[in-house]
N, CA, C and O atoms as a Tinker XYZ file with bonds, in Angstrom:
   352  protein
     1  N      0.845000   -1.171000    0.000000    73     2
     2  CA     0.000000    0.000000    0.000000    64     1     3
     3  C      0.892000    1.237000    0.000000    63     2     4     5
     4  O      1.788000    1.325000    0.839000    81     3
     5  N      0.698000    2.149000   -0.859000    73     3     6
     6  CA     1.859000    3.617000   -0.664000    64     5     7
     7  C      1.070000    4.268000   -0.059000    63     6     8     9
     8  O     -0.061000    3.834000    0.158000    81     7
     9  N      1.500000    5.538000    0.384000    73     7    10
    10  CA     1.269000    6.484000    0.817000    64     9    11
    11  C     -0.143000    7.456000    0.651000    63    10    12    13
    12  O     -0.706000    8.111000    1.528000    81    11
    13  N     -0.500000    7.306000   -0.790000    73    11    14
    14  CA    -1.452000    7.923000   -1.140000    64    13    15
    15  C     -2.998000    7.132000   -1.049000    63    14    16    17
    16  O     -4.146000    7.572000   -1.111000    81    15
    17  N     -2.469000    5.832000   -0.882000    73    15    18
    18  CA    -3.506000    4.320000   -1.028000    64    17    19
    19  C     -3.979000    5.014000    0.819000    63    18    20    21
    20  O     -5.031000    5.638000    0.955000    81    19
    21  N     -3.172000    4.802000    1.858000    73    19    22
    22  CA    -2.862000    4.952000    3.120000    64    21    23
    23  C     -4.119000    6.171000    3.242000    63    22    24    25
    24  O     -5.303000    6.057000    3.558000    81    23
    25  N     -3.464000    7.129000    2.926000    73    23    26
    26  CA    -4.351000    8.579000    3.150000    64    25    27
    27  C     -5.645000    9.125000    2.576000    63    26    28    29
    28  O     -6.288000   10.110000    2.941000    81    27
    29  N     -5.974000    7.927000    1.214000    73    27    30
    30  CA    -6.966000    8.240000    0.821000    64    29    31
    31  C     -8.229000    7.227000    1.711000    63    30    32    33
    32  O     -9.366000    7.327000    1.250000    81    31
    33  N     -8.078000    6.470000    2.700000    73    31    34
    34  CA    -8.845000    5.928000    3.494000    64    33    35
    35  C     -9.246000    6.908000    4.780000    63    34    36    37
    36  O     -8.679000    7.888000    5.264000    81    35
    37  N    -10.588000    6.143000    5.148000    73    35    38
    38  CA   -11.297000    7.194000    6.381000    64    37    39
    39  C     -9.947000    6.864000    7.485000    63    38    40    41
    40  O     -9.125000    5.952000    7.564000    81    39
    41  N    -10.183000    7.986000    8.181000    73    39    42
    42  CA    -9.347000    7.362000    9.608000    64    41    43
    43  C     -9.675000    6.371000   10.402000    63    42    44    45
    44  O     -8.780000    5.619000   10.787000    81    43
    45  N    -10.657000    6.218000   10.701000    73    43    46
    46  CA   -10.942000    4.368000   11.205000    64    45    47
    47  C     -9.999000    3.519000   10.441000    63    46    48    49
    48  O     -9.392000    2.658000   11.077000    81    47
    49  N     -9.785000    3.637000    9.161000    73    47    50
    50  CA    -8.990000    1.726000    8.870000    64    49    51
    51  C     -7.537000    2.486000    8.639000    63    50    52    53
    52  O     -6.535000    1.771000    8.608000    81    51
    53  N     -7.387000    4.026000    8.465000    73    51    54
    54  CA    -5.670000    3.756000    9.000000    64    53    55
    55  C     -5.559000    3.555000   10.085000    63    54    56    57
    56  O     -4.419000    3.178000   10.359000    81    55
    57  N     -6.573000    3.655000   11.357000    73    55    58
    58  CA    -5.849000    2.906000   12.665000    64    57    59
    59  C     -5.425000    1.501000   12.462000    63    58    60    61
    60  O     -4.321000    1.031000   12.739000    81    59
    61  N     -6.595000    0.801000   11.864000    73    59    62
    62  CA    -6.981000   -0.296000   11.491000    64    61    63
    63  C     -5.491000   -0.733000   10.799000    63    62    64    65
    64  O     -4.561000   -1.315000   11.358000    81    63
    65  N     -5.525000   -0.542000   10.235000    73    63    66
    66  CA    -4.289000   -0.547000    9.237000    64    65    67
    67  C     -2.779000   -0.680000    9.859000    63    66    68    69
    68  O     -1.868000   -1.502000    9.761000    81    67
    69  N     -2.973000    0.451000   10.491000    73    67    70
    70  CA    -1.639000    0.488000   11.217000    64    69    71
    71  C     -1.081000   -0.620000   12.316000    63    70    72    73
    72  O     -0.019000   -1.215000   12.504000    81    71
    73  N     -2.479000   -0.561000   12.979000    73    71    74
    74  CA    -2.294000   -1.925000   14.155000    64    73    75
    75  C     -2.085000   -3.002000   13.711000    63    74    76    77
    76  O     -1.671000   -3.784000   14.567000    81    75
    77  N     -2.225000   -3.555000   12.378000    73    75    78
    78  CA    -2.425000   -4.724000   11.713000    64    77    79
    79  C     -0.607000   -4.649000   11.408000    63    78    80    81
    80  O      0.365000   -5.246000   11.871000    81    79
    81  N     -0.800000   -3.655000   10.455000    73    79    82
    82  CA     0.690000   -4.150000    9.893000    64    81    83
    83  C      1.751000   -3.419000   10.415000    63    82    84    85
    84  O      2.799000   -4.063000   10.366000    81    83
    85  N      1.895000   -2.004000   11.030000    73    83    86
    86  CA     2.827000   -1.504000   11.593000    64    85    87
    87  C      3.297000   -1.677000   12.471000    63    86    88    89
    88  O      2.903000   -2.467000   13.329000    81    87
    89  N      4.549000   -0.809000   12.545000    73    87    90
    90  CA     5.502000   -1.681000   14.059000    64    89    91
    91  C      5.514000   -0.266000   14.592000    63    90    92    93
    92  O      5.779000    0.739000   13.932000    81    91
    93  N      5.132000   -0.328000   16.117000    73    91    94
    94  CA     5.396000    1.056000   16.648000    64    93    95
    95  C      6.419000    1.164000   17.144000    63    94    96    97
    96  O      6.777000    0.362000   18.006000    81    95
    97  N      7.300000    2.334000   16.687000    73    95    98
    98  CA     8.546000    2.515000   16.808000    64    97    99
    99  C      8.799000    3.297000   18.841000    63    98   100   101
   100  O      9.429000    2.815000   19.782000    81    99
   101  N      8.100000    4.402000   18.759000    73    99   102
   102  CA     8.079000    5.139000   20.304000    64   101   103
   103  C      6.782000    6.601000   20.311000    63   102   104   105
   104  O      6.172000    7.261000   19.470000    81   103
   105  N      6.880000    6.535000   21.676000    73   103   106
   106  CA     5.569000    7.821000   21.712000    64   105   107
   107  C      6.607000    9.004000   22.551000    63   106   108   109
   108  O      7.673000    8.911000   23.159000    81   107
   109  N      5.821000    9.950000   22.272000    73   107   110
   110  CA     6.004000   11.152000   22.799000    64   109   111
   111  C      4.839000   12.483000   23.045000    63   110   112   113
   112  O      3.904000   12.709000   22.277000    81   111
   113  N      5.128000   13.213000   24.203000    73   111   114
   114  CA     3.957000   13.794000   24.860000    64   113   115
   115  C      4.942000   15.506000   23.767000    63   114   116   117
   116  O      6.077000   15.979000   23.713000    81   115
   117  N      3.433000   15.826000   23.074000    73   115   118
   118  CA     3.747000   16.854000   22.527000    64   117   119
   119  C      1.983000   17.647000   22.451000    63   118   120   121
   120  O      0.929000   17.346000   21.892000    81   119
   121  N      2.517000   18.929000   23.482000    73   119   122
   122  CA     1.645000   19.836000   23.704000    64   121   123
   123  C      0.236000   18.965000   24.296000    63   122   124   125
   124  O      0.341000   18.388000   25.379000    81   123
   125  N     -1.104000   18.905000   23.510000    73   123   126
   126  CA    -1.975000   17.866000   24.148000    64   125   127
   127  C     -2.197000   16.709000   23.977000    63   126   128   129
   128  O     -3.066000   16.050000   24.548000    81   127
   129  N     -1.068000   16.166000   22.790000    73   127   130
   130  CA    -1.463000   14.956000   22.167000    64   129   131
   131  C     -0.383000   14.133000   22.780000    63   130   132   133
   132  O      0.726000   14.562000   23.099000    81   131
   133  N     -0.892000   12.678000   22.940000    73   131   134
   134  CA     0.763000   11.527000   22.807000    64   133   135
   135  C      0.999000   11.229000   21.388000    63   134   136   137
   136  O      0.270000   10.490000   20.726000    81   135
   137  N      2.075000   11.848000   20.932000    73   135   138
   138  CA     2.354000   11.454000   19.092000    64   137   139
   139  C      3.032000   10.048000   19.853000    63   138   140   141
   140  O      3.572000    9.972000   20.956000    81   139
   141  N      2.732000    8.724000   18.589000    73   139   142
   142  CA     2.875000    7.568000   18.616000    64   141   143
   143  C      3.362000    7.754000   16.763000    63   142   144   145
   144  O      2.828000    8.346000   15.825000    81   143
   145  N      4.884000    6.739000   16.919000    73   143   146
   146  CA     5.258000    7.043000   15.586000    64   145   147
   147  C      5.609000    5.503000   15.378000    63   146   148   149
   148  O      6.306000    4.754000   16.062000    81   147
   149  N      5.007000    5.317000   14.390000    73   147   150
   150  CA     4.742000    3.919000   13.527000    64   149   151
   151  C      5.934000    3.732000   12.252000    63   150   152   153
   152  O      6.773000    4.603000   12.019000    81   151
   153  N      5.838000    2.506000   11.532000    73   151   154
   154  CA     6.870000    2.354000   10.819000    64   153   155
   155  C      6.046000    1.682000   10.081000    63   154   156   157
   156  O      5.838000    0.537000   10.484000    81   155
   157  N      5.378000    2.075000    8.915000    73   155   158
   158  CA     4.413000    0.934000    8.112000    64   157   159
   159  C      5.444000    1.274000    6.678000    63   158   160   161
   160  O      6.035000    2.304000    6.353000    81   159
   161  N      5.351000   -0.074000    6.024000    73   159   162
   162  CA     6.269000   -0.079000    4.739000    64   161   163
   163  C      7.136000    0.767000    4.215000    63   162   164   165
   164  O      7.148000    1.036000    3.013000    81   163
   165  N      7.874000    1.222000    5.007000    73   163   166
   166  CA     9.273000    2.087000    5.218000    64   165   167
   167  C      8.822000    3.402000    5.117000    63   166   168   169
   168  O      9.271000    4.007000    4.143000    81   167
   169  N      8.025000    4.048000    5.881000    73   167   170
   170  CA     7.613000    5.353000    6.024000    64   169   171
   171  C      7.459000    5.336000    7.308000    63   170   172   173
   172  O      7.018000    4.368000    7.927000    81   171
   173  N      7.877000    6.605000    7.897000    73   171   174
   174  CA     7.171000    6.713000    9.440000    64   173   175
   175  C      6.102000    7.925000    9.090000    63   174   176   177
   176  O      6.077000    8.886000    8.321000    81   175
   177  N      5.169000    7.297000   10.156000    73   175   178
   178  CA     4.027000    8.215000   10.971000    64   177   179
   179  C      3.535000    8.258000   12.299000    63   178   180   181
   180  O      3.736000    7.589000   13.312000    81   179
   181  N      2.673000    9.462000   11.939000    73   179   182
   182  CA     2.458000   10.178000   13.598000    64   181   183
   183  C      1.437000    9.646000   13.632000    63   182   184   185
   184  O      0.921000    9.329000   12.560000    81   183
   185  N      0.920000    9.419000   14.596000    73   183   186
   186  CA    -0.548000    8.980000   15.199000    64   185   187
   187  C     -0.743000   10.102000   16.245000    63   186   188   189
   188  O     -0.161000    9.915000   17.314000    81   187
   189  N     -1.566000   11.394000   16.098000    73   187   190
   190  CA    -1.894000   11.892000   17.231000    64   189   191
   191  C     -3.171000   11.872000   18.176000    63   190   192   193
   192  O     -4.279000   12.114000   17.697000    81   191
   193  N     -3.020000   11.609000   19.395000    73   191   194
   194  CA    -4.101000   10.619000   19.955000    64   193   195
   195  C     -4.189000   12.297000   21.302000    63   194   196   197
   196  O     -3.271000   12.800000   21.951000    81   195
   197  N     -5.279000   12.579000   21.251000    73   195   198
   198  CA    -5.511000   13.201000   22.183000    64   197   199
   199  C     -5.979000   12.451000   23.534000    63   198   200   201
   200  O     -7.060000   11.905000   23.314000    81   199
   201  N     -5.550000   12.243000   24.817000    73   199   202
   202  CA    -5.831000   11.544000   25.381000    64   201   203
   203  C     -6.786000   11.917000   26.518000    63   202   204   205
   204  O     -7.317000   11.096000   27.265000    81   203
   205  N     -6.961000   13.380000   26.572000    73   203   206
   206  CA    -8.122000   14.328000   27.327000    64   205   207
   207  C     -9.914000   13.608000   26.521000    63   206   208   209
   208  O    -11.061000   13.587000   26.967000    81   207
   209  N     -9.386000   13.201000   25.405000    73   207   210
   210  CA   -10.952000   13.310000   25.163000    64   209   211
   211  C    -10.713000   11.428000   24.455000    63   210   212   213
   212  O    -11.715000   10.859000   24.022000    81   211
   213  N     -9.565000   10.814000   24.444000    73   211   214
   214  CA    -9.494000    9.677000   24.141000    64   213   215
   215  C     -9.637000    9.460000   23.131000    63   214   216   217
   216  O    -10.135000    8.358000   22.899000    81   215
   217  N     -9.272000   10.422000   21.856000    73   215   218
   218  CA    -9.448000   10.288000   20.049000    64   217   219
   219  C     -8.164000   10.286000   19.592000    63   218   220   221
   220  O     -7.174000   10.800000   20.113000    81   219
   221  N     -8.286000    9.477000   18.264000    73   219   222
   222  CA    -6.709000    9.568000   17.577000    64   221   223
   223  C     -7.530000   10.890000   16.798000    63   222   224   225
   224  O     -8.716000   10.706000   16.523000    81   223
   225  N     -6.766000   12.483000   16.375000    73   223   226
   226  CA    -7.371000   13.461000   15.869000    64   225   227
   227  C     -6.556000   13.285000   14.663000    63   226   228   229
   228  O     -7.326000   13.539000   13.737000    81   227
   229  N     -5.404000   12.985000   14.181000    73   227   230
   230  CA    -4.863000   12.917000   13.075000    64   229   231
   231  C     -3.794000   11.399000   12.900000    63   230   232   233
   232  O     -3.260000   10.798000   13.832000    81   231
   233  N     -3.716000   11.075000   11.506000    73   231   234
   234  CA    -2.475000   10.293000   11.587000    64   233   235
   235  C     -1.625000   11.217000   10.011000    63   234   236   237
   236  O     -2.167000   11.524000    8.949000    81   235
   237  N     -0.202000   11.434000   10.440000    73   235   238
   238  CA     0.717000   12.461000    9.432000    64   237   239
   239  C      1.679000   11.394000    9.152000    63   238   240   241
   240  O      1.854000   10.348000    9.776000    81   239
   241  N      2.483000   11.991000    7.732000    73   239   242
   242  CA     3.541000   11.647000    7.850000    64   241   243
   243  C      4.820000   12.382000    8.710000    63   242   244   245
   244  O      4.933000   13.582000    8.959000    81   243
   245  N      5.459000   11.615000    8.967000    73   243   246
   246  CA     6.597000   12.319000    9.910000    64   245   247
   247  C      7.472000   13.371000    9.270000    63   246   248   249
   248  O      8.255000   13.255000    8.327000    81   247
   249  N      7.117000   14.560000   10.094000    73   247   250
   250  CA     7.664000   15.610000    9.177000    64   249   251
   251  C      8.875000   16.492000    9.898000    63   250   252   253
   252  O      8.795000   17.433000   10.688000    81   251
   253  N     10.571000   15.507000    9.045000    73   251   254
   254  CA    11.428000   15.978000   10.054000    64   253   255
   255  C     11.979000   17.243000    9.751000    63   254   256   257
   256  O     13.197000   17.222000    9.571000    81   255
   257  N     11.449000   18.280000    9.650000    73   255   258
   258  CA    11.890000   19.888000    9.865000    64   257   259
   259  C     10.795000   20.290000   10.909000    63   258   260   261
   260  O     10.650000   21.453000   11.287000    81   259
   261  N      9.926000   19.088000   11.407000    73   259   262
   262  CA     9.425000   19.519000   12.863000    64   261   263
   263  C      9.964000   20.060000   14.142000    63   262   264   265
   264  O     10.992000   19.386000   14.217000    81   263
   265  N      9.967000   20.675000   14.995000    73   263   266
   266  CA    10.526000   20.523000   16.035000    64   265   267
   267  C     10.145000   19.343000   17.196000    63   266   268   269
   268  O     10.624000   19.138000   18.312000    81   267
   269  N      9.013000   18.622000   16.395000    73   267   270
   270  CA     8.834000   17.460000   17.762000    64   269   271
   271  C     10.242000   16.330000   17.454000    63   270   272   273
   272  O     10.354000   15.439000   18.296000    81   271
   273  N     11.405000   16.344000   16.175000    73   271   274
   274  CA    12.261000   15.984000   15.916000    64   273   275
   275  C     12.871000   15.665000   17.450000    63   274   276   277
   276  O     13.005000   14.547000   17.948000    81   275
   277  N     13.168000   16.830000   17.996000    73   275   278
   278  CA    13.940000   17.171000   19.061000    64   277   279
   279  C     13.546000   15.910000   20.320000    63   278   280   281
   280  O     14.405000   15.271000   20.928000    81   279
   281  N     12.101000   15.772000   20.500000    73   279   282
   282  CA    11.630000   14.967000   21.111000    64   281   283
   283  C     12.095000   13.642000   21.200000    63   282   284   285
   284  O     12.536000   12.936000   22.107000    81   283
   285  N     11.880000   13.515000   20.056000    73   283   286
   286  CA    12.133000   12.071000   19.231000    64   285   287
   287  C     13.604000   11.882000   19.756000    63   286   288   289
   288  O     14.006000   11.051000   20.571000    81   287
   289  N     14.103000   12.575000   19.282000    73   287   290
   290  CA    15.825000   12.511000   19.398000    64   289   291
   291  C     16.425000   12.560000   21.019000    63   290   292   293
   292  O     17.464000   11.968000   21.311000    81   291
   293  N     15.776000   13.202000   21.843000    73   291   294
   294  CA    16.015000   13.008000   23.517000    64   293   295
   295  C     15.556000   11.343000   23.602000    63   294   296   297
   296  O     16.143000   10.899000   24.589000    81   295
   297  N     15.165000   10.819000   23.294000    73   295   298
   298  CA    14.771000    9.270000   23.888000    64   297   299
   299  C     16.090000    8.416000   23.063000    63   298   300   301
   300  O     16.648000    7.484000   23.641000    81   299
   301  N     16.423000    8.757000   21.950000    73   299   302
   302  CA    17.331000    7.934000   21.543000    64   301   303
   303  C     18.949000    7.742000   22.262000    63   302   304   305
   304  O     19.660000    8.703000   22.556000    81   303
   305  N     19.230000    6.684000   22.409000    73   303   306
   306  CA    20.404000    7.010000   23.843000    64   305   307
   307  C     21.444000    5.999000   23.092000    63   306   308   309
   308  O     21.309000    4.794000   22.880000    81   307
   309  N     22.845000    7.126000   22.657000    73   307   310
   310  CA    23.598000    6.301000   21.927000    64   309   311
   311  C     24.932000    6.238000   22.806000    63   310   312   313
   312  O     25.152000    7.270000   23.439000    81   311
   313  N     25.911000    5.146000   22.960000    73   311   314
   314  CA    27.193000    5.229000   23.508000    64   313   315
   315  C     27.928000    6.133000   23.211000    63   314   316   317
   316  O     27.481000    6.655000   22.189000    81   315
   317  N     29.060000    6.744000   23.631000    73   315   318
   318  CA    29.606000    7.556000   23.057000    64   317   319
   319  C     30.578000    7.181000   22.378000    63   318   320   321
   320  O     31.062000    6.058000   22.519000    81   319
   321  N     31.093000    8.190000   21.400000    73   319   322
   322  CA    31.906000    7.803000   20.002000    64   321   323
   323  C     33.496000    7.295000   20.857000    63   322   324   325
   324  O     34.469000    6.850000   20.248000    81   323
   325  N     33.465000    7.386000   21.526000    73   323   326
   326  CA    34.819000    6.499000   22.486000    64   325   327
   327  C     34.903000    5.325000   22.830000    63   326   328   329
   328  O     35.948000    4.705000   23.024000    81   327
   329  N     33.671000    4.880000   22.943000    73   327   330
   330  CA    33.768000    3.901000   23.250000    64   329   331
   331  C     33.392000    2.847000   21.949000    63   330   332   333
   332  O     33.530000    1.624000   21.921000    81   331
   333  N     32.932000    3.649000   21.012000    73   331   334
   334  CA    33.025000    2.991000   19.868000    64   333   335
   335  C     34.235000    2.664000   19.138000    63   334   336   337
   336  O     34.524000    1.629000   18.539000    81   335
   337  N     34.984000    3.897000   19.324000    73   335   338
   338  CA    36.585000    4.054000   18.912000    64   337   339
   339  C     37.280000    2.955000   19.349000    63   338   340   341
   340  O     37.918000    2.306000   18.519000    81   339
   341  N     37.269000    2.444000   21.160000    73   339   342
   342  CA    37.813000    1.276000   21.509000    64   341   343
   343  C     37.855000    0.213000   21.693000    63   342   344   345
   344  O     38.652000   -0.486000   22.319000    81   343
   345  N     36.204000   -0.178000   20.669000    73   343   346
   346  CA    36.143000   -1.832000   20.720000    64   345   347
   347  C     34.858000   -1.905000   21.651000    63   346   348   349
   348  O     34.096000   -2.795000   21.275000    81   347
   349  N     34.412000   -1.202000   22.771000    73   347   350
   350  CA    33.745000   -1.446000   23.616000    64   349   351
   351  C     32.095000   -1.291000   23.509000    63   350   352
   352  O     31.384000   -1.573000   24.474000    81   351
């Protein structure tokens, strides 16, 4: 399914969709929503789920000149390049 197959469906079966075949990669609390970012056939997306009123209100593609980038990128936790340097 591409991208355009994906978006031209109601939002009910891209949840549908997503739960079926995507792999959820990680969530993050941005402003009122938990963005939940998925990995369906080598694209990522956002799932934004308002959780005050318990609705997914959008699903996007991941759009990295976002600043929720930043988000994303605080959870990722890499060794440092030293210890890569020494084998370890």
């Amino acid at each position: 399914m591409t991208l355009a197959e994906f978006f031209a469906m109601p939002l009910p079966r891209q949840c549908r969709a997503l739960y079926l075949h995507g792999e959820f990669v990680m969530a993050i609390r941005y402003y009122r929503h938990k963005v939940n970012l998925y990995l369906l056939n080598g694209e990522y997306l956002e799932v934004f789920y308002n959780h005050k009123q318990g609705i997914i209100e959008a699903i996007r593609p991941l759009d990295t000149a976002s600043k929720r980038m930043n988000f994303y990128a605080d959870q990722v936790k890499l060794k440092s390049l030293g210890s890569f340097q020494d084998g370890r």
